[in-house]
N, C-alpha and C positions, 0 to 999 in steps of 0.2 A: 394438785399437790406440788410443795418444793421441789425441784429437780435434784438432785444427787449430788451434795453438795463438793466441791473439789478441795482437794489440798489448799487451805491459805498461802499463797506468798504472801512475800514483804509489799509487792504492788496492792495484790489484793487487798493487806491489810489497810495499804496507806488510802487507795481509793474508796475504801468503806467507812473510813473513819473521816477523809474532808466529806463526804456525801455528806454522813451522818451531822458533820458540824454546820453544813449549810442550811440541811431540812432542821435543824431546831431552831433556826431565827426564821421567826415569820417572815414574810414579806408579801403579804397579797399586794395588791394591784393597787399604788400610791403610794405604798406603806414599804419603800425597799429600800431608807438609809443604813437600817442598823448592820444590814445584810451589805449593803455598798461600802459600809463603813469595815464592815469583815474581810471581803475581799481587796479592797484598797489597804491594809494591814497586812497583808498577809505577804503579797504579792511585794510591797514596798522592800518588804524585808529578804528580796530575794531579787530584787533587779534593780532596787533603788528607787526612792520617790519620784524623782527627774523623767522614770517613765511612763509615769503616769500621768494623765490629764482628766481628773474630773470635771462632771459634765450634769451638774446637778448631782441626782442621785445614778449617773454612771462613768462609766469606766471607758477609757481609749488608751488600751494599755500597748505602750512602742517595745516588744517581749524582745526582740532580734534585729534594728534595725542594717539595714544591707541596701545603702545604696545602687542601683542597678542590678540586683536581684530581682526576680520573679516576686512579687507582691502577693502572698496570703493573707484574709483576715480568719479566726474565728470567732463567732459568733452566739452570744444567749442572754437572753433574759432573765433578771434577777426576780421578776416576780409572779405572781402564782393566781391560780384563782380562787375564790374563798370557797372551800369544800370541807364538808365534817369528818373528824377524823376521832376516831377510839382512841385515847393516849397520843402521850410523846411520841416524837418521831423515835424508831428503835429497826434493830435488826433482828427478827423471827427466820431460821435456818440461811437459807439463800436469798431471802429477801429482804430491802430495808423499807419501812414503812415513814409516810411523810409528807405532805403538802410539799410539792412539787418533786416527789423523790423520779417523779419520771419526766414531769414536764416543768422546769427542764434544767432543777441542779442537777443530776445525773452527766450531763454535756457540762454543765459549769466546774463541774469537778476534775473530768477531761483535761479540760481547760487549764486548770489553776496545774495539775501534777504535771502534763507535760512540761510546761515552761519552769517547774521547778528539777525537772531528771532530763529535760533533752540537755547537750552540751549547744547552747544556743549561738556561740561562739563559730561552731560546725554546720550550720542549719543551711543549706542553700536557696536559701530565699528569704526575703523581709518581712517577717511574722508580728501580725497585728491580733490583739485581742478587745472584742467589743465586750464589755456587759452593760446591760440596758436595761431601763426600767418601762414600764405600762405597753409591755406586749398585749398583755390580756384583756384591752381593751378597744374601745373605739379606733379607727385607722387613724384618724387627726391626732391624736392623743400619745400613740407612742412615740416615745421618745427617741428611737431610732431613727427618725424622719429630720429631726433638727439636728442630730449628731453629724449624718449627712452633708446636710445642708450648709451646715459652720465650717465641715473640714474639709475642702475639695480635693484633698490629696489621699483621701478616700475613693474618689470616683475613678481612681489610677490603681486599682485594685487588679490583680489577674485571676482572682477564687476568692470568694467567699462563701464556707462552711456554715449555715446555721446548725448547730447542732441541737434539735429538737427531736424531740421520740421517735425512733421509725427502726428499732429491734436492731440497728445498725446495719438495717439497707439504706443504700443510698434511692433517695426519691429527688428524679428533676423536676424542676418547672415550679410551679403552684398554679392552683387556680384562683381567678380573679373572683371576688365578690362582691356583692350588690345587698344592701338591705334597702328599701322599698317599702312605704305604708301608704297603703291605699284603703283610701276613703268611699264608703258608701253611702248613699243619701235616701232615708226612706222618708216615713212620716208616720209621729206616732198615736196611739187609738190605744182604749182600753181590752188588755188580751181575752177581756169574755165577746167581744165586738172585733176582731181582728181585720175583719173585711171595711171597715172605716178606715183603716190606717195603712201604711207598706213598710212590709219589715224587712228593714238593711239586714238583717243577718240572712234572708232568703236569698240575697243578691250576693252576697259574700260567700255563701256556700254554694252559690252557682260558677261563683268564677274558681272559688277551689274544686270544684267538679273536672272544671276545665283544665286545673293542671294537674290532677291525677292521671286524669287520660293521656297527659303530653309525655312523648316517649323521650328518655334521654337522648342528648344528640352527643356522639362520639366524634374529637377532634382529633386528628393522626398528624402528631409534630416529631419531626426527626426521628418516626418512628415510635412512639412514644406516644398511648391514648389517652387522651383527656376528657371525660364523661361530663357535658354541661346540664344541671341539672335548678330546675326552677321549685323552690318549696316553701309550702307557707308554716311558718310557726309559730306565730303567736294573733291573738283574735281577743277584739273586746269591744263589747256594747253595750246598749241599754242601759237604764236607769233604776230600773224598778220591778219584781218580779212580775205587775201585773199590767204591764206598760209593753206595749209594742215598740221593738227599737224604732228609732228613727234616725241611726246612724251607727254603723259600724265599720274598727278599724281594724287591718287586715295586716303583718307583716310577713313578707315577701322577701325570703335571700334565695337569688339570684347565680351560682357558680357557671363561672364561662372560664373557656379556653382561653391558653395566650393567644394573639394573632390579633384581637380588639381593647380597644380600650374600656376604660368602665363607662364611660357615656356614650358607646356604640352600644352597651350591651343593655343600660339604664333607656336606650332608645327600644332596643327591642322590646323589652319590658312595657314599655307604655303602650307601644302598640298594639301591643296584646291586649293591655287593658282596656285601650278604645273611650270608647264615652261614659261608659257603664260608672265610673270612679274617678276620683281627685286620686292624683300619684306623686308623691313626692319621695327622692332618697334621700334617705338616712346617714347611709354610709356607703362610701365607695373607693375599692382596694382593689389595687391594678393585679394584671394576671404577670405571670414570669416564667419566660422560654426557657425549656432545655438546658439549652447547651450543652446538648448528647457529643458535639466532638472536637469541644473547648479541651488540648492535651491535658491539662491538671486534671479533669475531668475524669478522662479515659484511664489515667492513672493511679486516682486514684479510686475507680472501680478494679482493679487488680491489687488491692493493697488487702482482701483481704473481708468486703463490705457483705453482709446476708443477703445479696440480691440488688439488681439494679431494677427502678419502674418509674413511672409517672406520679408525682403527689396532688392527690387529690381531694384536695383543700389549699386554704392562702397559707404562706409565711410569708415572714420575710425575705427571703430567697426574691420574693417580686419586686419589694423595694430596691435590690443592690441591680436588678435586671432594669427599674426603670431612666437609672443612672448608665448603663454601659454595661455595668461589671456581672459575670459570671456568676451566678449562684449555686450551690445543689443543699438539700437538707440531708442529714445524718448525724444521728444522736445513738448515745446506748439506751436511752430509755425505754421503757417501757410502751409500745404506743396506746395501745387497748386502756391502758391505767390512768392515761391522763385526762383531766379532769372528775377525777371519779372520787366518790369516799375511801377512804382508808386507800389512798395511793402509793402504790408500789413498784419496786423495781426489781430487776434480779441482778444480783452482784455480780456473776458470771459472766452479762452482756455488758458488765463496766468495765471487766478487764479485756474481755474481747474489744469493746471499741478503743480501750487507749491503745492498744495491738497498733489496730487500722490507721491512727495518723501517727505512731508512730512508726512502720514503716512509710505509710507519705512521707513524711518528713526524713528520714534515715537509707532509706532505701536509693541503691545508686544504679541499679539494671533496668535499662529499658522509661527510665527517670526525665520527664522535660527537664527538670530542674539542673541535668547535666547534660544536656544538648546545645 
C-alpha cells in the first residue's frame, strides 16, 4: 500500500508536476525528440539557449560554468523502455504512475528543478548537465558514447552522478556485461526416429546444466562486493515440431567485476565453452570501479543518501570510469519498478533526493568543494 502521504510543499508540488510533464511525452528508445525537444525548452528559458548544446536528440547543458572549480556532471537518460501501462501517466496517493516514472524521469526531474531553485551564481563547482538518448539499448548504440567522444572537456570531469533508480542509495561501481551466443551443432532426423539424428538442444542444455552448477564468484573492491554471475536467457531451435534440431542457439550474459576488461571476461567465457560450440559476442560493456575514496564521493555519501553498496548491474557510471572520471549511480527512483508495467515512483523519495544534492551542492562543513 501507499505510504502515509506527507504535507505537500511548494517543492513537492513543483517536483510532481515537471515528473508528471516528463512521463506524458513518450519517449521509448529512438523515439526521445519530442521529449529533447521539452527539455531544451524549458531549461532555454531559465539559463539561456547559449547553454545549451544539442547533440542530436540530446542535451550538454553548461548550468554553472566556473572555470577552475571542481567539475560536476549530472547525468540521465531521456528514454525508456517499451512497457504496458493502464492509462495516462497520473498521480494515485503517493505515487505517480508512467513509463519511465522510475527509470529514470524521476532523476531528470532532479535535474531540471535543481538548476531552476539553486542560486547557480553561489554553486562551488562547474555544474554540468547530460540528457541522452538510447540508454536502453545495445552498448554501441547509446548515445552517451559519441557525446563523449566529441567533447574532451568532458574527460576533465571530477564526479559524475548518473541518476538512475537506486531508492536514493548511492551504488558504486557497475558491473561489466557480456552478451554471448553460442551455437550448437547437431544433426537432424525424424523425432519418431531420434537416435538417426543428434539434438543441439541436448548439448545446449548440457552446457546450461553447467552453469547452474557454477557458483557466483564474489570480487572485493575497495571494500565493496561485486557478485560475477554467468546466465543464460534466451534459447532457440529447430524447425519443425517433428524434426530433431539440428542446431540450437543459446544467449549467454555474462556480469563480471571491475578489475577486467570485456575481452578478458568474453575470454573466460569461451573457454568455458571449449569445443562443444561456435561463440561469438554480441555485445560488450566495460565494468566501472568504485571510487569508494574519490572526496566528492565520500561527501557526498554524508549528504544524506539511503545507504552506500556495490551496483550490481551496468550503467553508465562504467562509461565515465572508462575515460578517467569518477562515477557513482543515485537516483530517487524507484528501483524494483523499473522496467515493469504500470511503472511507479514514490513522491516522497523525489523530494528526499532533491534534499541530497542539494546539500551536495549547498552544504559548506566538512565540503572538498571548500578545501
Amino acid at each position: 500500500e501507499p505510504a502515509r502521504l506527507r504535507p505537500m510543499t511548494e517543492l513537492a508540488h513543483a517536483l510532481r508536476d515537471t515528473l508528471l510533464a516528463l512521463t506524458r511525452i513518450a519517449s521509448p528508445i529512438g523515439e526521445e525528440a519530442e521529449l529533447c525537444d521539452h527539455v531544451e525548452e524549458r531549461l532555454a528559458s531559465t539559463l539561456g539557449g547559449d547553454a545549451i548544446t544539442r547533440f542530436h536528440d540530446s542535451l550538454i547543458v553548461h548550468a554553472a560554468p566556473r572555470p577552475g572549480a571542481p567539475r560536476i556532471a549530472l547525468v540521465g537518460h531521456l528514454d525508456t523502455v517499451r512497457t504496458r501501462h493502464d492509462g495516462p501517466a497520473r498521480v494515485e496517493g503517493n505515487r505517480l504512475y508512467g513509463a519511465g516514472a522510475a527509470d529514470m524521469k524521476s532523476g531528470l526531474a532532479i535535474m531540471i528543478e535543481l538548476v531552476e531553485r539553486l542560486d547557480l551564481s553561489a554553486l562551488p563547482c562547474d555544474l554540468t548537465l547530460i540528457f541522452y538518448e538510447r540508454e536502453e539499448g545495445p552498448f554501441e548504440e547509446n548515445r552517451l558514447g559519441p557525446i563523449l567522444d566529441t567533447h574532451p572537456d568532458l574527460h576533465e570531469l571530477d564526479l559524475a552522478v548518473c541518476l538512475e533508480p537506486s531508492d536514493n542509495q548511492m551504488q558504486l561501481g557497475a558491473m561489466g556485461s557480456i552478451h554471448a551466443t553460442l551455437t550448437f551443432q547437431g544433426r537432424t532426423a525424424h523425432s519418431a526416429r531420434p537416435w538417426q539424428g543428434e539434438n543441439a538442444l541436448y548439448k545446449a542444455a548440457s552446457f546450461i546444466q553447467s552453469l547452474q552448477q557454477r557458483e557466483p564468484h564474489d570480487v572485493e573492491l575497495d571494500g565493496y562486493v561485486f557478485r560475477e554471475v554467468m546466465t543464460p536467457t534466451l534459447i532457440q531451435g529447430g524447425r519443425a515440431r517433428n524434426v530433431v534440431p539440428g542446431e540450437a542457439e543459446l544467449n549467454v550474459n555474462y556480469r563480471f567485476a571491475p578489475g577486467r576488461t570485456p575481452e578478458e571476461a568474453f575470454a573466460e567465457l569461451r573457454e568455458l565453452a571449449g569445443e562443444q560450440c561456435k561463440i561469438q559476442a554480441t555485445d560488450l560493456s566495460p565494468a566501472g570501479h568504485p571510487h569508494a575514496s574519490n572526496p566528492y564521493v565520500t561527501h557526498l555519501a554524508t549528504c544524506g543518501v539511503n545507504g552506500v553498496r556495490s551496483k550490481q548491474a551496468w550503467t553508465d557510471v562504467a562509461r565515465f570510469d572508462s575515460i578517467g572520471v569518477a562515477g557513482v549511480n543515485l537516483g530517487p527512483g524507484t528501483a524494483a519498478q523499473a522496467h515493469q508495467p504500470n511503472e511507479y515512483t514514490e513522491l516522497d523519495d523525489l523530494v528526499d533526493g532533491y534534499a541530497i544534492f542539494e546539500r551536495f551542492f549547498t552544504r559548506a562543513d566538512d565540503s572538498p568543494f571548500y578545501r
